[in-house]
C-alpha positions as CSV (number, residue, x, y, z in Angstrom):
1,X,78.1,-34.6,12.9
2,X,77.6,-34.7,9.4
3,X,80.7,-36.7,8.6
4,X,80.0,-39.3,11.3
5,X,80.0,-43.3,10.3
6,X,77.0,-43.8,11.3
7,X,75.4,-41.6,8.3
8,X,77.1,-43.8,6.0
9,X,76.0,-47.2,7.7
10,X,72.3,-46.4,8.3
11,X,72.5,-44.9,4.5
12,X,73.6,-48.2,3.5
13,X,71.3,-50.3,5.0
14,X,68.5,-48.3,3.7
15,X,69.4,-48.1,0.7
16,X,69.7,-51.7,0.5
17,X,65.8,-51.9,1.9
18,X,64.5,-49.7,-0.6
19,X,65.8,-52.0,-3.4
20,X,64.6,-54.8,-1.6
21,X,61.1,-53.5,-1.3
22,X,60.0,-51.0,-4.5
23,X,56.6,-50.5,-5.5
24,X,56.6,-53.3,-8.0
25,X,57.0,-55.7,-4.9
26,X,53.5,-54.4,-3.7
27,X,52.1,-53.9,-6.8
28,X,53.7,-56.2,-9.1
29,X,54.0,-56.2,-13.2
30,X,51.0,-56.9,-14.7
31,X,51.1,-60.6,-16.9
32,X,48.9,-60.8,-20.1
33,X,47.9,-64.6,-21.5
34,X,47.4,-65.5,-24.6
35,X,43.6,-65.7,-24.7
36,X,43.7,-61.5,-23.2
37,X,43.2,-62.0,-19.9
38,X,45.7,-60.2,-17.6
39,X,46.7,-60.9,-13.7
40,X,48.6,-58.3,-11.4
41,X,50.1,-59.6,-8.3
42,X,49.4,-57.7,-5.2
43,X,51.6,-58.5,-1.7
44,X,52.0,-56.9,1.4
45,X,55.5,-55.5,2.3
46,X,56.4,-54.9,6.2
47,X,60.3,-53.6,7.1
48,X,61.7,-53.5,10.0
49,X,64.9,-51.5,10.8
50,X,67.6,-51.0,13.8
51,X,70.9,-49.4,13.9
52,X,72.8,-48.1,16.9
53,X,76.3,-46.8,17.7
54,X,78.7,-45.2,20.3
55,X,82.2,-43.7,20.2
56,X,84.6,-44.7,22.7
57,X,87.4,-43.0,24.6
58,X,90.0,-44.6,25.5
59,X,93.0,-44.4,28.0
60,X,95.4,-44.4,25.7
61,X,93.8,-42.2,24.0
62,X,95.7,-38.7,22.5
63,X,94.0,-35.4,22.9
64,X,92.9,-34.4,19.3
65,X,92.7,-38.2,18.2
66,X,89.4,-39.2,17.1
67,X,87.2,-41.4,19.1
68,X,86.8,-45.3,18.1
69,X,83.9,-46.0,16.8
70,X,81.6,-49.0,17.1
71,X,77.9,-49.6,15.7
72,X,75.5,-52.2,14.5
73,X,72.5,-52.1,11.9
74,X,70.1,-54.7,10.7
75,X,67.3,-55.1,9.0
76,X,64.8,-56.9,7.5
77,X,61.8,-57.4,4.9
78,X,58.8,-59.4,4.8
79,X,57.1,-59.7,1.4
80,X,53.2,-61.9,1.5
81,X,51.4,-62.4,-1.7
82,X,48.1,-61.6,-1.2
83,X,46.4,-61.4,-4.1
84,X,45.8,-61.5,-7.6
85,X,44.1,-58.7,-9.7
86,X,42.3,-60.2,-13.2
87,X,40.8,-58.8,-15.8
88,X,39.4,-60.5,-18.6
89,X,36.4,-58.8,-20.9
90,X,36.5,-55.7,-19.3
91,X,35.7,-57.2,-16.0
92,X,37.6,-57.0,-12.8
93,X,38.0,-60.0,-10.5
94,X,40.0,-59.8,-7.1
95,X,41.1,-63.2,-6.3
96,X,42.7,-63.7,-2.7
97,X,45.4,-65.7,-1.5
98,X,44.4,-65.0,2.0
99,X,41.4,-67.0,4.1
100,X,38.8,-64.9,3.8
101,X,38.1,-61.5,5.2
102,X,37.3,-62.0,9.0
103,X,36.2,-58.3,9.3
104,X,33.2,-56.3,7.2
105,X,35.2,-53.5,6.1
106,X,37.7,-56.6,4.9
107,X,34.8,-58.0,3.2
108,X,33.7,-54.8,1.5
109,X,37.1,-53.7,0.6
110,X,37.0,-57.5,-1.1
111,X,33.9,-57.4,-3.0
112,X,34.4,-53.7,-4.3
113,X,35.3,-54.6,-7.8
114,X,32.3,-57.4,-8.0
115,X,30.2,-54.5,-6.6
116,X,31.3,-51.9,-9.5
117,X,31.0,-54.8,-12.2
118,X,27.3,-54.8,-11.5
119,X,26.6,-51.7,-10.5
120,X,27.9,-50.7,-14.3
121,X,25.7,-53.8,-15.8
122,X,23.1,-52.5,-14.0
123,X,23.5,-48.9,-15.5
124,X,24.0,-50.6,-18.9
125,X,21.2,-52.3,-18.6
126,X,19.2,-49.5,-18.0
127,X,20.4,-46.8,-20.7
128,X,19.8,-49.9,-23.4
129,X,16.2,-50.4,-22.4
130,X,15.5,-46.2,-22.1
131,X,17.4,-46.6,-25.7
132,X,15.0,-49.2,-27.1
133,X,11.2,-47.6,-25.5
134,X,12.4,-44.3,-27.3
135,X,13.1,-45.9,-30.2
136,X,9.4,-47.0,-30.3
């Protein structure tokens, strides 16, 4: 079974998807500007794959002759951009393609970076002021 031709077609077609659809096509290279500020692409990948095959005997067929063999395969990739990840001054920015999120954990899962960025001001904020009355 090992030596069959459908191994070789479905390896094929695979390996074909796999190039089509790397990590870099979800998370793409990062591009810095001039002026320091750098944007990553983010997309959403979806695959969809289908292969099926049969031997046939036939009645002309010669005891000891191998079966014919007939198959199909197809596949497919979907690639989206959805987004665009920016940093500039240490900050990070998520800037979406999409409409906005039409769910709360969507909405959450959006905001997350804004969230961090002033949760970190915030804590900033506060160790410069303990800094300053102990200084006094």
């Amino acid at each position: 079974m090992d030596n069959h031709p459908i191994n070789d077609l479905m390896g094929t077609v695979m390996g074909k998807l796999r190039e089509m659809a790397d990590v870099s096509t979800v998370i793409g290279e990062s591009i810095t500007t001039p002026e320091g500020i750098t944007i990553i692409p983010v997309s959403r990948v979806s695959m969809g794959f289908a292969s099926g095959g049969t031997d046939f005997t036939g009645k002309h067929q010669k005891d000891g002759q191998a079966s014919p063999f007939g198959a199909g395969t197809g596949g497919g990739v979907k690639i989206e951009p959805l987004a665009f990840v920016v940093i500039k001054d240490g900050h990070v920015r998520v800037m979406t393609i999409e409409p906005p999120a039409s769910t709360t954990v969507d909405r959450v899962i959006d905001s997350a970076p804004e969230i961090i960025d002033k949760i970190s001001a915030m804590v900033d904020k506060k160790k410069a002021g303990s800094t300053a009355e102990s200084a006094e």
